[in-house]
SEBAVO-112447 format. One record per residue (C-alpha): residue number from 1; x, y negated, z; chain; residue in three letters. Coordinates in Angstrom, 3 decimals, padded with zeros to 6 digits. Layout:
N
REC num     east    north       up cadena residuo
REC NUM        X        Y        Z      A     ALA
...
***
This chain:
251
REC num     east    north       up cadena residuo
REC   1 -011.989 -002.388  001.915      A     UNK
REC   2 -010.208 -001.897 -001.484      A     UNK
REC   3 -006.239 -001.535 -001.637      A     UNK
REC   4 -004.005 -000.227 -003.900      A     UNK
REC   5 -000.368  001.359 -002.425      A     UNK
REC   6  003.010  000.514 -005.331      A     UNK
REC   7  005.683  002.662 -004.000      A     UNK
REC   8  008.138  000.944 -005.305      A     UNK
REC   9  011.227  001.187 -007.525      A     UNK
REC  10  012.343  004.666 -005.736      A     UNK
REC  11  009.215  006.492 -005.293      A     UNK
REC  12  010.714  009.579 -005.148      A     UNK
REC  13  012.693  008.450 -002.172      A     UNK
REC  14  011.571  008.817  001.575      A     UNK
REC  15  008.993  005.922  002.557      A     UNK
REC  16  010.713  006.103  006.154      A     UNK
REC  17  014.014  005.064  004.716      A     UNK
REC  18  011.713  001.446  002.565      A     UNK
REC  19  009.670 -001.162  004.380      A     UNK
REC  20  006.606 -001.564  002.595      A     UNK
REC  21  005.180 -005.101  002.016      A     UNK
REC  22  001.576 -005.942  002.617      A     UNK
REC  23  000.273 -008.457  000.561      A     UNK
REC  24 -002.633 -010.937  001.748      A     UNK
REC  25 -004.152 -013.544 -000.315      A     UNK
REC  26 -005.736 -016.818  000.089      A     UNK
REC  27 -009.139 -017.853  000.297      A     UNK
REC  28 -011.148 -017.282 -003.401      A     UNK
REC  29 -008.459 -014.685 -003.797      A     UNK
REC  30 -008.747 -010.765 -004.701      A     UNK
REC  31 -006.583 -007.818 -004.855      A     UNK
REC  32 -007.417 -008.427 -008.975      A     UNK
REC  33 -006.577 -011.656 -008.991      A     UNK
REC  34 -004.111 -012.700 -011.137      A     UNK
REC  35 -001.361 -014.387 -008.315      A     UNK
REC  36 -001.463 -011.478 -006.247      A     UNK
REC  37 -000.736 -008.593 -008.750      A     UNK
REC  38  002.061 -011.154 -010.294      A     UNK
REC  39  003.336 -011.287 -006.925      A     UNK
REC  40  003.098 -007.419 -006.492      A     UNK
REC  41  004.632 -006.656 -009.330      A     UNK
REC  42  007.961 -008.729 -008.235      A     UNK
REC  43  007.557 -006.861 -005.030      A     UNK
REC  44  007.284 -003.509 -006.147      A     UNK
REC  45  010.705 -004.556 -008.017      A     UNK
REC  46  012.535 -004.142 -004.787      A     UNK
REC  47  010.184 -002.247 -002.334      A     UNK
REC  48  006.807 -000.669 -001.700      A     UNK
REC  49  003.737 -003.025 -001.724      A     UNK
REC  50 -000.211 -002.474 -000.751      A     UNK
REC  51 -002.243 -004.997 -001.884      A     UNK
REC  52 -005.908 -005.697 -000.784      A     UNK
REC  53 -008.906 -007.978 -000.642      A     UNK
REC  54 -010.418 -009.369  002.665      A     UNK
REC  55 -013.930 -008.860  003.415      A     UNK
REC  56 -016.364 -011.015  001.010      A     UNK
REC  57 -013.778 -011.080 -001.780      A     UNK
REC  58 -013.306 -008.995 -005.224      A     UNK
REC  59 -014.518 -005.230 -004.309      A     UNK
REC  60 -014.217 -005.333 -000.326      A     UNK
REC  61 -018.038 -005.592  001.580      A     UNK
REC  62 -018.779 -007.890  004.196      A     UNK
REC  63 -018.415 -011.581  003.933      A     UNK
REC  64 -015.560 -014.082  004.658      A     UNK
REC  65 -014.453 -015.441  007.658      A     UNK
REC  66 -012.319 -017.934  006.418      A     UNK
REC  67 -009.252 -016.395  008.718      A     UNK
REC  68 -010.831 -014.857  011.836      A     UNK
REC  69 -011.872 -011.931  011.490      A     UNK
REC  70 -009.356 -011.153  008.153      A     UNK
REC  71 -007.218 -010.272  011.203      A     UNK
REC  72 -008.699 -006.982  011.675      A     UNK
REC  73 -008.380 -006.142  007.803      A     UNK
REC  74 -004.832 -006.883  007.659      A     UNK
REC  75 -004.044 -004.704  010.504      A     UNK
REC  76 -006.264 -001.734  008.962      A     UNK
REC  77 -004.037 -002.428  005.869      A     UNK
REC  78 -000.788 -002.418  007.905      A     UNK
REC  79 -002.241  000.790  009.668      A     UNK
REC  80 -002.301  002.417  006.280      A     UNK
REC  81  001.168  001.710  005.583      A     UNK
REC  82  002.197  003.146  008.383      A     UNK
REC  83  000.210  006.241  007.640      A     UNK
REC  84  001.750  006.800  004.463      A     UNK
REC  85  005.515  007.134  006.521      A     UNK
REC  86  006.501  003.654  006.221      A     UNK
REC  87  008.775  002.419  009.724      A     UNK
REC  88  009.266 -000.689  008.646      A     UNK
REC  89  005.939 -002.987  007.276      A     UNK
REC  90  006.608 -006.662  006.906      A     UNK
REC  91  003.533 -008.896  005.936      A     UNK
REC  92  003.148 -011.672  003.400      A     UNK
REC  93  000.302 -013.642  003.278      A     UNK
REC  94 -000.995 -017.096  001.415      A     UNK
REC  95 -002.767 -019.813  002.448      A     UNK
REC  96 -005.479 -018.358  004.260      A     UNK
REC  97 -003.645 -014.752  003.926      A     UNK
REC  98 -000.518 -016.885  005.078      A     UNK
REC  99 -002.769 -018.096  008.918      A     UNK
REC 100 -003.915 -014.556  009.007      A     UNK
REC 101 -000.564 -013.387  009.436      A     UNK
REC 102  000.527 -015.214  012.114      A     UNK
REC 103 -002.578 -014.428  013.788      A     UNK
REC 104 -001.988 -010.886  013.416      A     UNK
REC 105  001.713 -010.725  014.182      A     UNK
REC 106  000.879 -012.364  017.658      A     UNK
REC 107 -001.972 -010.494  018.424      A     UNK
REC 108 -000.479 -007.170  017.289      A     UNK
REC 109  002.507 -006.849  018.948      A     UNK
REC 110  005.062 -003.814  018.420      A     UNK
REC 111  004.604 -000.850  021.715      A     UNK
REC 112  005.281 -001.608  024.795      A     UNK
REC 113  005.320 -005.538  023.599      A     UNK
REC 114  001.625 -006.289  025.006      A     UNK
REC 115 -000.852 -008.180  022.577      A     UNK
REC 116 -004.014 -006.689  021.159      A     UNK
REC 117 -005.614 -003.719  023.125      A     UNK
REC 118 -006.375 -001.828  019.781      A     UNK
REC 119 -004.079  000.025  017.358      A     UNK
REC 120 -000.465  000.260  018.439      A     UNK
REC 121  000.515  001.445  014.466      A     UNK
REC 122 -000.890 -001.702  013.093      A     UNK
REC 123  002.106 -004.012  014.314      A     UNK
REC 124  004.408 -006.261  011.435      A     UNK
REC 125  007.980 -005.787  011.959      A     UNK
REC 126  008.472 -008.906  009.675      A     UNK
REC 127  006.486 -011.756  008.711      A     UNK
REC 128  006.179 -014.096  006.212      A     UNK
REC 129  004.069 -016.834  005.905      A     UNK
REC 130  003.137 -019.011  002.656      A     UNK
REC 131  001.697 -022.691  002.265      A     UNK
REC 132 -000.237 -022.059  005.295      A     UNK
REC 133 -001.934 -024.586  007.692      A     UNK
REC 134 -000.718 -025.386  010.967      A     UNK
REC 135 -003.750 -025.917  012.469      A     UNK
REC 136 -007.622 -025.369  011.855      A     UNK
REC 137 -010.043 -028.095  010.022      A     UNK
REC 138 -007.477 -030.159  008.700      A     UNK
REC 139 -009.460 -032.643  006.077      A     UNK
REC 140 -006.465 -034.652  005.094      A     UNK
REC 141 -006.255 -033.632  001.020      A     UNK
REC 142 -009.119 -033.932 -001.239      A     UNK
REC 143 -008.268 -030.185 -002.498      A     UNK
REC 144 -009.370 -029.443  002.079      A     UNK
REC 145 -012.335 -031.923  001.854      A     UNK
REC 146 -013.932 -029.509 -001.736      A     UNK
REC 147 -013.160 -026.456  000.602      A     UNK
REC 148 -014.752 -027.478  003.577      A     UNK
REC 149 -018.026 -028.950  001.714      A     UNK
REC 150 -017.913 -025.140 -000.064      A     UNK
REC 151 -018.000 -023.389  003.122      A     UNK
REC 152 -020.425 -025.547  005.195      A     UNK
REC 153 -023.683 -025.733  003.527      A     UNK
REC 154 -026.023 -023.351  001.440      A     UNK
REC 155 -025.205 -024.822 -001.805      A     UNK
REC 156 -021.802 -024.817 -001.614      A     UNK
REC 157 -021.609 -020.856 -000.330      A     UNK
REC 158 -023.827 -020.374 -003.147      A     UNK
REC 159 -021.260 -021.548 -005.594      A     UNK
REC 160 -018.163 -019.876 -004.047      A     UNK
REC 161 -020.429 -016.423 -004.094      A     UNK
REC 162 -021.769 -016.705 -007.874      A     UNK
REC 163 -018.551 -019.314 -009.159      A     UNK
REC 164 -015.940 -017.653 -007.288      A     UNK
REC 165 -017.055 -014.150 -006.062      A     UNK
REC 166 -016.770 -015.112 -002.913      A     UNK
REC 167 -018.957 -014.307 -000.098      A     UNK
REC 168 -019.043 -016.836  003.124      A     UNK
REC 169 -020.280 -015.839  006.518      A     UNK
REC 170 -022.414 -018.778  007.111      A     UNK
REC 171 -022.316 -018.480  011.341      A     UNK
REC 172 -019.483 -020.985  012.371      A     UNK
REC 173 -016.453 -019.447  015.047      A     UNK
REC 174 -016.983 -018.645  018.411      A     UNK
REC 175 -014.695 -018.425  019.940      A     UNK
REC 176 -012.498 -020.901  017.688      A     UNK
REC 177 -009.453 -018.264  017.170      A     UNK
REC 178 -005.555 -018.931  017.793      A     UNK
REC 179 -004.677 -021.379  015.811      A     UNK
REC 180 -001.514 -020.940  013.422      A     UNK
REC 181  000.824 -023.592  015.914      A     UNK
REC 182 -000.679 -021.549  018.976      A     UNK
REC 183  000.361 -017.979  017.090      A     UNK
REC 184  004.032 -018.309  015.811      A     UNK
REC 185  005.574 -018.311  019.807      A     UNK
REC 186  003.874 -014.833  019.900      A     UNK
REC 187  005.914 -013.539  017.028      A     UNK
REC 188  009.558 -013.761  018.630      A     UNK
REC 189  011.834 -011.858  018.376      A     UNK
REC 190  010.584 -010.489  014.969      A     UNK
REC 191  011.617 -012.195  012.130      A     UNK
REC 192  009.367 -014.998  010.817      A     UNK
REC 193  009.711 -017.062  007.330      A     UNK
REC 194  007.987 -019.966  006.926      A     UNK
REC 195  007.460 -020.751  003.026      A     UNK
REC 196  006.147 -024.539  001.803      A     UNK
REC 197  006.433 -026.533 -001.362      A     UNK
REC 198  006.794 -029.947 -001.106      A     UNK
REC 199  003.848 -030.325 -004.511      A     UNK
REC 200  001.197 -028.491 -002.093      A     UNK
REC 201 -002.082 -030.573 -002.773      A     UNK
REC 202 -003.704 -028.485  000.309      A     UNK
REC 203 -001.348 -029.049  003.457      A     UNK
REC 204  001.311 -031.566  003.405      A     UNK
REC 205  004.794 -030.841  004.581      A     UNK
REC 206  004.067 -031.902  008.231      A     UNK
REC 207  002.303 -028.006  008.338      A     UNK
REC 208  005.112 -026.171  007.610      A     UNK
REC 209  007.728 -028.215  010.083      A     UNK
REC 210  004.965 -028.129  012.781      A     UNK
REC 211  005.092 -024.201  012.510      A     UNK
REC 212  008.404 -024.452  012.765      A     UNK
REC 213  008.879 -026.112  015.415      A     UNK
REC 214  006.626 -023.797  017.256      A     UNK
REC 215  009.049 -020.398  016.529      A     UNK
REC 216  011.611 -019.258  018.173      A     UNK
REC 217  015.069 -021.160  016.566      A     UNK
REC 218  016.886 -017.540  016.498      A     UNK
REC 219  014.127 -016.206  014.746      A     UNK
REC 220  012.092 -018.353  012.807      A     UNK
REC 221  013.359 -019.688  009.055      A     UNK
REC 222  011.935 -022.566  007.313      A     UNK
REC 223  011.858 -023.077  003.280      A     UNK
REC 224  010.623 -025.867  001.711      A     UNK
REC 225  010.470 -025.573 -001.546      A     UNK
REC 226  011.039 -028.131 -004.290      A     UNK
REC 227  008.400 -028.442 -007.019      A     UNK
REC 228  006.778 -025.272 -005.579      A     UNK
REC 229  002.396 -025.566 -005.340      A     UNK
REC 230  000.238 -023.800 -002.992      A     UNK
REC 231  000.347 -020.433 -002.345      A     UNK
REC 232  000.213 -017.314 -004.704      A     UNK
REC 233 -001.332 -018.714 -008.369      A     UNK
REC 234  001.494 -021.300 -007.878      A     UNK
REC 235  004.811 -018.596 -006.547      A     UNK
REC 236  007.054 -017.876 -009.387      A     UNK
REC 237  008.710 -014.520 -009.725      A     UNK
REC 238  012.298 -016.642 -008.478      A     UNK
REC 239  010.605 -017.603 -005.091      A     UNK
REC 240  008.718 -014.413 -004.747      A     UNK
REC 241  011.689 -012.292 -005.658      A     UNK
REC 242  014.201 -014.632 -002.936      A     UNK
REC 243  011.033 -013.539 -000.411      A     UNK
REC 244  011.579 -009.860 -001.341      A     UNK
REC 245  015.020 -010.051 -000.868      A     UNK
REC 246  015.327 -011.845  002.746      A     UNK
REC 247  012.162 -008.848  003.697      A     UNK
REC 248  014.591 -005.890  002.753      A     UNK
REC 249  017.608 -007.608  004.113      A     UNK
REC 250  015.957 -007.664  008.061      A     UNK
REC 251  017.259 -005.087  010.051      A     UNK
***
C-alpha cells in the first residue's frame, strides 16, 4: 500500500505531543490525486497527515472493494501512525473513504473497549466523516446510478480500470458489511463529525441527518454545508481548514 507521512508545521516537535490525521479518499480517488494532496496540504498547516490509496487505486495492489475490505487498509494506515509516536490519530475520510471510517471506528475500538479481535494500535481517537452514504446501494442520483453500472458489469470495470485507474473486485459482498447507520452507535464516546453539503449530486441531505441521528447526541456533530459538493475534489481549504481545527481542538 503506498502512503506518504507530512509531519506537520512543527516537525521538530514530539509526535506524542500532535495527533496525526489520516486521510482516506473516495472511490476513483488516489493518494496523487489532486483533492487529497489539496486537502493534505491544509492539514499539514495545523498537524501531521498520512495520506494513502486503498487497494485497486493509484500505486496500491489489489483491487477495490468499494468499502469493505478498505477497512483493513485504513487501520494498517492508522497502525503506522501510531508507530511513528503519534497518541492521538483522528481519521478523515470521503465518500467512500468517509463509510470506511465509520466502519473502522466501530470495528476498531480503543483497549479494553471490545470491537475487532485484531490490532489494538489501529484504533481512531477521532473521526470525521465527509459526504458519505448512510446506507449501502442507494440508486437515488443519477451521479449513484453511473457508479453502480461502473462497478457491476465487465465493461464498466473495464472503463474505471483503463479511464480511471481503478481496479474493481468483480465478486459481490458476502457477508454485506455494517452499514454506515449500523456503524456510528459503535463510535461513542469518541468524537464523531459528520460533514455534508447541501449541492452533493451523490447522497442527498437525508444521509447525513440519518447518520446523525444514529450517534450518540453528546458526541456526534453534524455540518451541513451550504454550497459545499461531494467530498474531497469539491472541499475548499475554508471547510477543510474548520475540519482541522475542530480535530486538534478534541481532547
Amino acid at each position: 500500500m503506498e502512503a506518504v507521512y507530512e509531519p506537520g508545521p512543527d516537525p521538530a516537535g514530539r509526535a506524542a505531543d500532535r495527533p496525526v490525521v489520516v486521510l482516506a479518499h473516495g472511490f476513483t480517488g488516489a493518494l496523487e490525486r489532486p483533492g487529497l494532496r489539496r486537502a493534505a496540504r491544509v492539514f499539514a498547516q495545523h498537524t501531521a497527515v498520512i495520506t494513502f490509496s486503498f487497494r485497486g487505486h493509484g500505486g496500491s495492489g489489489g483491487r477495490s472493494t468499494l468499502g469493505d475490505r478498505e477497512v483493513l487498509d485504513l487501520a494498517a494506515a492508522v497502525g503506522w501512525a501510531r508507530s511513528l509516536g503519534h497518541r492521538r490519530v483522528a481519521t478523515v475520510g470521503f465518500s467512500m473513504g468517509g463509510s470506511v471510517v465509520l466502519r473502522h471506528g466501530a470495528l476498531y475500538l480503543p483497549p479494553n473497549g471490545g470491537g475487532h479481535g485484531g490490532r489494538t494500535d489501529a484504533h481512531a481517537d477521532t473521526i470525521v466523516s465527509v459526504s458519505a452514504p448512510a446506507r449501502w446501494y442507494y440508486r437515488g442520483t443519477a451521479p449513484m446510478r453511473r457508479v453502480h453500472w461502473a462497478i457491476s458489469g465487465p465493461t464498466g470495470r473495464a472503463i474505471a480500470r483503463w479511464g480511471l485507474g481503478t481496479r474493481i473486485h468483480p465478486e459481490d459482498w458476502d457477508p454485506v458489511p455494517l452499514s454506515p447507520t449500523e456503524s456510528v452507535p459503535l463510535i461513542a464516546p469518541r468524537p464523531l463529525l459528520i460533514v455534508h453539503g447541501d449541492k452533493d449530486t451523490y447522497f442527498p441531505l437525508d444521509h447525513p441527518r440519518a447518520l446523525a441521528a444514529a450517534g450518540s447526541p453528546a458526541s456526534t456533530t453534524l455540518w451541513i454545508e451550504g454550497g459545499f459538493g461531494h467530498a474531497e475534489s469539491s472541499a475548499g481549504s475554508l471547510l477543510l481548514s474548520r475540519v482541522a481545527e475542530w480535530i486538534t481542538a478534541q481532547p
